[in-house]
mmCIF file of the N, C-alpha and C atoms, coordinates in Angstrom:
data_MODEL
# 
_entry.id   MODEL 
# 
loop_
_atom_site.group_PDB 
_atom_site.id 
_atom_site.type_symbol 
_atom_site.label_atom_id 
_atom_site.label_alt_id 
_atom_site.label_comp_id 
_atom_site.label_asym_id 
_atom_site.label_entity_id 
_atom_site.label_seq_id 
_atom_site.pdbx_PDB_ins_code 
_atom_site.Cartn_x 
_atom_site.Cartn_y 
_atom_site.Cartn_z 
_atom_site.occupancy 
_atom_site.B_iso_or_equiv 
_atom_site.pdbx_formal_charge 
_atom_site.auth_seq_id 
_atom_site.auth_comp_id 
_atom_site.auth_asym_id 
_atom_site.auth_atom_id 
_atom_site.pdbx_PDB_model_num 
ATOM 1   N N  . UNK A 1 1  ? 106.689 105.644 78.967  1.00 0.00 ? 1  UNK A N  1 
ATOM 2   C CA . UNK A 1 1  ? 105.822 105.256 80.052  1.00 0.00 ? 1  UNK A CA 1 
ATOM 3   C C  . UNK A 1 1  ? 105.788 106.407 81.065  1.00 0.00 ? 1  UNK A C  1 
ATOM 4   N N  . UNK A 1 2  ? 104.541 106.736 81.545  1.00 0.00 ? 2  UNK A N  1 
ATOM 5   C CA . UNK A 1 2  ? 104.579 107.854 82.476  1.00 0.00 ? 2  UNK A CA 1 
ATOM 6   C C  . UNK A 1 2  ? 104.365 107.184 83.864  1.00 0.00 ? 2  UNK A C  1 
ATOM 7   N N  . UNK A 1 3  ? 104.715 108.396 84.953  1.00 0.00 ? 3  UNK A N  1 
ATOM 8   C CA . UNK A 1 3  ? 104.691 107.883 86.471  1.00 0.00 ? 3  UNK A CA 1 
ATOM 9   C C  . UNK A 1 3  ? 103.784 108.593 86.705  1.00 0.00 ? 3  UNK A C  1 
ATOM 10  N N  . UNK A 1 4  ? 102.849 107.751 87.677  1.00 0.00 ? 4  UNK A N  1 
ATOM 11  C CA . UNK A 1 4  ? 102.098 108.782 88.603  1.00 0.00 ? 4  UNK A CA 1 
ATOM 12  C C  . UNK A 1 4  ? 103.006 109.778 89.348  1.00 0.00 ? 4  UNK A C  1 
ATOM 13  N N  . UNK A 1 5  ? 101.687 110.945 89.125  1.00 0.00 ? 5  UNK A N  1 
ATOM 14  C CA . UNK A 1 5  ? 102.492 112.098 89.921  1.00 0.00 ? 5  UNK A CA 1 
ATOM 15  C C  . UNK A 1 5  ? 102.093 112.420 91.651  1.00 0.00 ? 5  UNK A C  1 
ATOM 16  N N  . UNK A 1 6  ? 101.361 111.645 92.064  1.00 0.00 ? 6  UNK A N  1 
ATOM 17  C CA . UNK A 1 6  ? 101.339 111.370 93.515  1.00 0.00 ? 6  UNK A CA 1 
ATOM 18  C C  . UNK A 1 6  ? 101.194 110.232 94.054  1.00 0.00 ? 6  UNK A C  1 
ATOM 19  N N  . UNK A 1 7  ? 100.703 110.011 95.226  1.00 0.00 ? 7  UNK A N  1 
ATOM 20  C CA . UNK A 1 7  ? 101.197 108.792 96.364  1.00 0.00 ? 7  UNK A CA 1 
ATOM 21  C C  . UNK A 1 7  ? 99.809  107.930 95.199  1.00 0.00 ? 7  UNK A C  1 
ATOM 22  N N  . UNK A 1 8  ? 99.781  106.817 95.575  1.00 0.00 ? 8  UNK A N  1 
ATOM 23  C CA . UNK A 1 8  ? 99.277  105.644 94.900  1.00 0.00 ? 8  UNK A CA 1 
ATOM 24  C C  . UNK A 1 8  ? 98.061  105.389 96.016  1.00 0.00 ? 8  UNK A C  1 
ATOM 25  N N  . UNK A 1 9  ? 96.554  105.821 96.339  1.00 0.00 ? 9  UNK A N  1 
ATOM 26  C CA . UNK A 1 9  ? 95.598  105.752 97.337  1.00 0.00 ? 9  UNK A CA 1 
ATOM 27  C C  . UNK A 1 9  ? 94.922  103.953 96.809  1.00 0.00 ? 9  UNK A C  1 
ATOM 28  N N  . UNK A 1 10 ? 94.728  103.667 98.280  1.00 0.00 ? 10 UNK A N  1 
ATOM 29  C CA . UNK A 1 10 ? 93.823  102.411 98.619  1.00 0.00 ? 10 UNK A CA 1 
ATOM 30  C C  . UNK A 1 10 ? 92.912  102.877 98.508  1.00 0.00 ? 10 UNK A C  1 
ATOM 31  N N  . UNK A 1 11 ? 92.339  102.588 96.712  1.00 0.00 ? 11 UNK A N  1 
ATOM 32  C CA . UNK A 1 11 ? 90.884  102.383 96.563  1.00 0.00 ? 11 UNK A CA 1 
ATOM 33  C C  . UNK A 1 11 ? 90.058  101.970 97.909  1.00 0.00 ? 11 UNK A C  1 
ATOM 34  N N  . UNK A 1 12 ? 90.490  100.936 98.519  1.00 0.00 ? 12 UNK A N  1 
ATOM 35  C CA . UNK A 1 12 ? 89.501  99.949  99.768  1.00 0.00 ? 12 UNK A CA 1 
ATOM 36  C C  . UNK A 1 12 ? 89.634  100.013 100.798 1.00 0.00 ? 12 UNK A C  1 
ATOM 37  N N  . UNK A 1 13 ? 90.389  101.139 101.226 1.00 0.00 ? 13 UNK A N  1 
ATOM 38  C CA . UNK A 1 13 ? 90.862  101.581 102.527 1.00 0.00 ? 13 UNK A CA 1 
ATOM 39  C C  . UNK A 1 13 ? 89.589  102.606 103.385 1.00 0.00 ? 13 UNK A C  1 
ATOM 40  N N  . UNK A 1 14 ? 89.255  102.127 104.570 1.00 0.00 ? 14 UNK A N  1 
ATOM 41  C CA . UNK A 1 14 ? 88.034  102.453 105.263 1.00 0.00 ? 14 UNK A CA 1 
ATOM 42  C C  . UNK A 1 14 ? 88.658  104.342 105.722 1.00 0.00 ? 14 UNK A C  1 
ATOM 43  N N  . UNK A 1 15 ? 87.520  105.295 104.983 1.00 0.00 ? 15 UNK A N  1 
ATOM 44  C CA . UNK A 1 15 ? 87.755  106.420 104.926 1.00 0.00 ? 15 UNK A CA 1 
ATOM 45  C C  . UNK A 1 15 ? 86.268  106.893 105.996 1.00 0.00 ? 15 UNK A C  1 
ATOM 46  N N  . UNK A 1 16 ? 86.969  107.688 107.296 1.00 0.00 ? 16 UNK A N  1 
ATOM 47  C CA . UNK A 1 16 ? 85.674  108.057 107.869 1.00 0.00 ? 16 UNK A CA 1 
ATOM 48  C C  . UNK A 1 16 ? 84.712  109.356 107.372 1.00 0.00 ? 16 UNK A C  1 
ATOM 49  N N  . UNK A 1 17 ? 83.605  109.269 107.194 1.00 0.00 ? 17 UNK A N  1 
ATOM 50  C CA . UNK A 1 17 ? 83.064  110.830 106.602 1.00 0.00 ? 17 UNK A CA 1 
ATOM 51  C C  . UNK A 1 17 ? 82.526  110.142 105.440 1.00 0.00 ? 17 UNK A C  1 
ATOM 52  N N  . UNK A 1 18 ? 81.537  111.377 104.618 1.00 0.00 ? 18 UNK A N  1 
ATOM 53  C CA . UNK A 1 18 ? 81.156  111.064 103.606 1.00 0.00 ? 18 UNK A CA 1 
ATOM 54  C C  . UNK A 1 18 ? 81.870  111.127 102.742 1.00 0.00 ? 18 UNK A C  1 
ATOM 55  N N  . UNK A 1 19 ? 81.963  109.992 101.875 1.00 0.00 ? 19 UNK A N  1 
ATOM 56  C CA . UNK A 1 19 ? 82.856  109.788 100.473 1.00 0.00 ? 19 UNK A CA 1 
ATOM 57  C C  . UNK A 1 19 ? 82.373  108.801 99.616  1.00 0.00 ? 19 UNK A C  1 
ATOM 58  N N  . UNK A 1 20 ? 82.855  108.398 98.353  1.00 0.00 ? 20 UNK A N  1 
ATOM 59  C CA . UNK A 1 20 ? 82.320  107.397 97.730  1.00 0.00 ? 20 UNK A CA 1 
ATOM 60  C C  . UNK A 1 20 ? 82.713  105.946 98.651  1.00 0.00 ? 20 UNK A C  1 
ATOM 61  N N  . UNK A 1 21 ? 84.054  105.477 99.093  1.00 0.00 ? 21 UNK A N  1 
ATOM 62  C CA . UNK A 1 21 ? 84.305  104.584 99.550  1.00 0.00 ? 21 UNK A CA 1 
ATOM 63  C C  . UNK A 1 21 ? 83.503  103.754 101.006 1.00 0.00 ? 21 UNK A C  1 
ATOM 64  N N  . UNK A 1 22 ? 83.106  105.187 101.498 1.00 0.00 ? 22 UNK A N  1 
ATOM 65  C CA . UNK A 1 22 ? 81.845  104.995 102.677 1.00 0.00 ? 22 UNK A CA 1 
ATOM 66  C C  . UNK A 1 22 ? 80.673  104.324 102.136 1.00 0.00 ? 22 UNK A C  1 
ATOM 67  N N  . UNK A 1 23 ? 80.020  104.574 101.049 1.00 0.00 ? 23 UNK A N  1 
ATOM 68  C CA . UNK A 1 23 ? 79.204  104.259 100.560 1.00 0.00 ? 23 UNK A CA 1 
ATOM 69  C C  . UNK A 1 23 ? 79.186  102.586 99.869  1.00 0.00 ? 23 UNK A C  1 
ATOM 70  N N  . UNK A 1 24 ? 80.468  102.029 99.628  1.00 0.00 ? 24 UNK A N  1 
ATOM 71  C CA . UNK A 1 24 ? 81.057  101.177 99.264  1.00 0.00 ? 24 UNK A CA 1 
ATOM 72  C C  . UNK A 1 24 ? 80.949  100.276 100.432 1.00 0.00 ? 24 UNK A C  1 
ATOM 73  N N  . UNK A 1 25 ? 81.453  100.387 101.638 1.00 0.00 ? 25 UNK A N  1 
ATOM 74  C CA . UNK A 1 25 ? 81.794  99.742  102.242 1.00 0.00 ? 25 UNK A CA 1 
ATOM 75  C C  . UNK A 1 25 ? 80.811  99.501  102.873 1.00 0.00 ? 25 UNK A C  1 
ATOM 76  N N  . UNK A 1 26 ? 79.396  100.379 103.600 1.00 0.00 ? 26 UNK A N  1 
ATOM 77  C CA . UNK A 1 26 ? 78.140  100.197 103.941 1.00 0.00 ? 26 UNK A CA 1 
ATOM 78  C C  . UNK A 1 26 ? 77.247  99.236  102.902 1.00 0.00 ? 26 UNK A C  1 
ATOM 79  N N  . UNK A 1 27 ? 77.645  99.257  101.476 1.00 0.00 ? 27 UNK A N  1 
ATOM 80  C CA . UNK A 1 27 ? 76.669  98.262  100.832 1.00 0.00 ? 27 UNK A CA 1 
ATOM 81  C C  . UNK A 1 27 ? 77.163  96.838  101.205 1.00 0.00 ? 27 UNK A C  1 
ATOM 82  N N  . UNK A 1 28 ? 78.520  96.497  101.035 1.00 0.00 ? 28 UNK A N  1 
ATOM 83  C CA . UNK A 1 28 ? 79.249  95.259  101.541 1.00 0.00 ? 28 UNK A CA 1 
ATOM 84  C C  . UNK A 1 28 ? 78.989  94.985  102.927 1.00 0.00 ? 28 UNK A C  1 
ATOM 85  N N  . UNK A 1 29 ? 78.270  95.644  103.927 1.00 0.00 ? 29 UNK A N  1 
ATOM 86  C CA . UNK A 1 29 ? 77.712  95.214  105.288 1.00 0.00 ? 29 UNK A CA 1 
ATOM 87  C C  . UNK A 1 29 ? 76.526  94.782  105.168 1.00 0.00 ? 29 UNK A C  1 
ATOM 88  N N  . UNK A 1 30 ? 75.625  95.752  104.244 1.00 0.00 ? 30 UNK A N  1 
ATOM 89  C CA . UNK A 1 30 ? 74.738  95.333  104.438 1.00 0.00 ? 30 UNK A CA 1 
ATOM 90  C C  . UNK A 1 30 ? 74.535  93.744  103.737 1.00 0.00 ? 30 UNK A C  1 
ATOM 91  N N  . UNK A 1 31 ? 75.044  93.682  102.846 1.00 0.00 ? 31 UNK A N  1 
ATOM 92  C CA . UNK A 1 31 ? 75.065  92.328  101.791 1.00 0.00 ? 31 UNK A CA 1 
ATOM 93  C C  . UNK A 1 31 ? 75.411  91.582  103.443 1.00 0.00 ? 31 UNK A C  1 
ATOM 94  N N  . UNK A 1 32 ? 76.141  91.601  103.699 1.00 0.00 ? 32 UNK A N  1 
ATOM 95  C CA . UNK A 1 32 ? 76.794  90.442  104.850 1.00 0.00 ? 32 UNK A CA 1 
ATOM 96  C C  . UNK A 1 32 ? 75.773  90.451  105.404 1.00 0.00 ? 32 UNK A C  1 
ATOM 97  N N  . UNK A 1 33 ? 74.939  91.213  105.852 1.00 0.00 ? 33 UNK A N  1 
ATOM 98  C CA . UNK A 1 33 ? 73.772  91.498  106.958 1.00 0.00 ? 33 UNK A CA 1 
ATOM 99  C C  . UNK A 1 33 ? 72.745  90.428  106.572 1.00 0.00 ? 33 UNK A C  1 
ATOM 100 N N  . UNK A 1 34 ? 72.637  90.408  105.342 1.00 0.00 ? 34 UNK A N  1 
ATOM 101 C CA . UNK A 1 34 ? 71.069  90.417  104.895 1.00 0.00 ? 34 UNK A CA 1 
ATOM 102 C C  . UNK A 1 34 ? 71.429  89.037  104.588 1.00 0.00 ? 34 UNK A C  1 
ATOM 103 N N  . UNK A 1 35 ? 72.586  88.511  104.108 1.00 0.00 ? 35 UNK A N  1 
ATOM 104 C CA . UNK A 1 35 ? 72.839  87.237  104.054 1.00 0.00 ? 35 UNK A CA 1 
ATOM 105 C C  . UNK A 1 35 ? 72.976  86.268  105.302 1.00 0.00 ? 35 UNK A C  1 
ATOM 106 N N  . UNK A 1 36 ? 73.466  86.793  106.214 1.00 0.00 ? 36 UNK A N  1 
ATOM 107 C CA . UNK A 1 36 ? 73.203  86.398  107.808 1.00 0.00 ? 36 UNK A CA 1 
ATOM 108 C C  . UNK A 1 36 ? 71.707  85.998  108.096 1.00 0.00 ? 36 UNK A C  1 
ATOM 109 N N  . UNK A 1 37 ? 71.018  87.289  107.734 1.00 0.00 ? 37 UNK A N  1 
ATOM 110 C CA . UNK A 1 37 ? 69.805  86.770  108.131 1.00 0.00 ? 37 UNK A CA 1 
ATOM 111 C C  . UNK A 1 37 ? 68.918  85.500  107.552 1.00 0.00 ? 37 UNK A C  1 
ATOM 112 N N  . UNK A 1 38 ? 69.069  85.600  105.967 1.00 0.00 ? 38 UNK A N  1 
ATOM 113 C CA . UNK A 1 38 ? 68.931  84.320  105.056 1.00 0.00 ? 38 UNK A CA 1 
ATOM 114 C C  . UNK A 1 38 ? 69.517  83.368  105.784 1.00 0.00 ? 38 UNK A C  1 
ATOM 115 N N  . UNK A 1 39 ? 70.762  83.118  106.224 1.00 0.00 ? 39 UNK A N  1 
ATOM 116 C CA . UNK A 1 39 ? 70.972  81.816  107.103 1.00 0.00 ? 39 UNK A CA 1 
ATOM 117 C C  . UNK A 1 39 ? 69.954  81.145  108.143 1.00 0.00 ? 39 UNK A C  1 
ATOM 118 N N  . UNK A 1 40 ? 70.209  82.254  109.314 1.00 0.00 ? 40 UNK A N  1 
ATOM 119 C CA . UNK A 1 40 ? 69.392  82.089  110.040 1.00 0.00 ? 40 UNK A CA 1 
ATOM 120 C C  . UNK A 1 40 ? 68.113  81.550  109.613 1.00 0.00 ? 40 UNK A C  1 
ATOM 121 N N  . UNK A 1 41 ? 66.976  82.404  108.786 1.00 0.00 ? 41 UNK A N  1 
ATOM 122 C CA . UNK A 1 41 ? 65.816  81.894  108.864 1.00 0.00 ? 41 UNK A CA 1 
ATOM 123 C C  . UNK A 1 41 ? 66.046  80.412  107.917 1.00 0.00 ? 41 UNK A C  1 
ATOM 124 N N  . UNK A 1 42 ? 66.926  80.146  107.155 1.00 0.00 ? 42 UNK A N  1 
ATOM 125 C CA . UNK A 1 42 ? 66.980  78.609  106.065 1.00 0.00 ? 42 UNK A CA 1 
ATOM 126 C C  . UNK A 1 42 ? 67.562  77.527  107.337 1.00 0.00 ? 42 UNK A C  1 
ATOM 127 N N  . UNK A 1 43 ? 68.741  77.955  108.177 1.00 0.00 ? 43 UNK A N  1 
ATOM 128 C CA . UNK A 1 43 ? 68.617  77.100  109.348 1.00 0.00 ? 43 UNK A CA 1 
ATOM 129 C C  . UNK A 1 43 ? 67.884  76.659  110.763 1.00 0.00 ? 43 UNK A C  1 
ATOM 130 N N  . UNK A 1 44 ? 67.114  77.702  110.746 1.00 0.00 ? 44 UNK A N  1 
ATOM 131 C CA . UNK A 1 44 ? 65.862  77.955  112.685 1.00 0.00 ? 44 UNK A CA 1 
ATOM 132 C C  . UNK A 1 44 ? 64.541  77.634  111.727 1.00 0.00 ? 44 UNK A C  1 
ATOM 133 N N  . UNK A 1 45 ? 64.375  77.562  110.201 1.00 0.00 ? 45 UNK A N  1 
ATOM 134 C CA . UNK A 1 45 ? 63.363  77.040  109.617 1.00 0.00 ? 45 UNK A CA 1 
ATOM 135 C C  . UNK A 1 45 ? 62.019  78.101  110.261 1.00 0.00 ? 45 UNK A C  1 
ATOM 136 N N  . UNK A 1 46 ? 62.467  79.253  110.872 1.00 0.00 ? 46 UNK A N  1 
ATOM 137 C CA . UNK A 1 46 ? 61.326  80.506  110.826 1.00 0.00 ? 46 UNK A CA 1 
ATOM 138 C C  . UNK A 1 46 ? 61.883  81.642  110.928 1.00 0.00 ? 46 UNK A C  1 
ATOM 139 N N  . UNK A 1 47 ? 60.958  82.527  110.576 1.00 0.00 ? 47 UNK A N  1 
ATOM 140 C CA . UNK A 1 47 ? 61.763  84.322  109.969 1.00 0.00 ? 47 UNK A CA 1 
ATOM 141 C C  . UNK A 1 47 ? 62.161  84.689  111.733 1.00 0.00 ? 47 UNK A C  1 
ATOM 142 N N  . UNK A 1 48 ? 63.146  85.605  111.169 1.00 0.00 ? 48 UNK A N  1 
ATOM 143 C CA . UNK A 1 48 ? 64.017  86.390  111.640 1.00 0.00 ? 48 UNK A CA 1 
ATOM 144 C C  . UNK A 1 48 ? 63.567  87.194  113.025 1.00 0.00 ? 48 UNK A C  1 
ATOM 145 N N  . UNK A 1 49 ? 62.198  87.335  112.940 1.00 0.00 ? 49 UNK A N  1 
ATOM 146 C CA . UNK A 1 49 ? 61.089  88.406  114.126 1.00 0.00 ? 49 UNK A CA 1 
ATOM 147 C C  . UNK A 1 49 ? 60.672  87.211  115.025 1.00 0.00 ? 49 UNK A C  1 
ATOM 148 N N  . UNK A 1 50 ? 60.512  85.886  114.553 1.00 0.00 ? 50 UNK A N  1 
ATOM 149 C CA . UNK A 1 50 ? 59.946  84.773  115.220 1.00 0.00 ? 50 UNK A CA 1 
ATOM 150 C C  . UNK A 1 50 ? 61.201  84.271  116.157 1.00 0.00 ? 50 UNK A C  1 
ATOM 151 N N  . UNK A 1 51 ? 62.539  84.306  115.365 1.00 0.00 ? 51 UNK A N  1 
ATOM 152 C CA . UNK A 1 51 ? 63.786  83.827  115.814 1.00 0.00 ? 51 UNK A CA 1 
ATOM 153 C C  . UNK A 1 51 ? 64.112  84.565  117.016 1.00 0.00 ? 51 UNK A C  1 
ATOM 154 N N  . UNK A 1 52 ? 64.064  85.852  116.940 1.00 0.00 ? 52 UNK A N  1 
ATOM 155 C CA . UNK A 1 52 ? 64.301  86.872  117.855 1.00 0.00 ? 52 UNK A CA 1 
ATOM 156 C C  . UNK A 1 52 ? 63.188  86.738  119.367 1.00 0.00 ? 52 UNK A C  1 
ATOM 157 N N  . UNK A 1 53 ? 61.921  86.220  118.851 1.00 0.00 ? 53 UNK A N  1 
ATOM 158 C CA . UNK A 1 53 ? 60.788  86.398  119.824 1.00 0.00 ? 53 UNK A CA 1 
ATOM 159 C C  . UNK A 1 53 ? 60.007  87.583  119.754 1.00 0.00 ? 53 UNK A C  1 
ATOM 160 N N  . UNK A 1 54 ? 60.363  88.273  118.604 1.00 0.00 ? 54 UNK A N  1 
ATOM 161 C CA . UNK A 1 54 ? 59.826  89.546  118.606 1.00 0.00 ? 54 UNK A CA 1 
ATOM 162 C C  . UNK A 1 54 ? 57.841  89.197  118.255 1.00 0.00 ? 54 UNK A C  1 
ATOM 163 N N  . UNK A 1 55 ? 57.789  88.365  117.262 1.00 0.00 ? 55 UNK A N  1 
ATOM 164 C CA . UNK A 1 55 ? 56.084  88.207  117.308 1.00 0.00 ? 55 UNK A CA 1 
ATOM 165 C C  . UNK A 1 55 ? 55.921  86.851  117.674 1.00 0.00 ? 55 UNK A C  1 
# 
């Protein structure tokens, strides 16, 4: 059985700067985002621009 030969990195650990994990962690916001907004408009029963007052 072999050992890793360095420290053991958190795949999921919030890395500032461009990297793959940045990119990771911005899609998982936006998912939260966009699902927020689906709430909203399935519970206020009108879109998101109407909710706001924007039109």
């Amino acid at each position: 059985m072999t050992q890793p030969t360095g420290p053991i990195k958190n795949r999921n650990a919030i890395i500032f700067g461009f990297s793959p994990q940045a990119e990771i962690w911005n899609g998982r916001f936006a998912m939260i985002g966009f699902i927020g907004i689906l709430l909203v408009e399935f519970f206020a029963h009108q879109g998101i621009l109407h909710f706001w007052g924007i039109l």
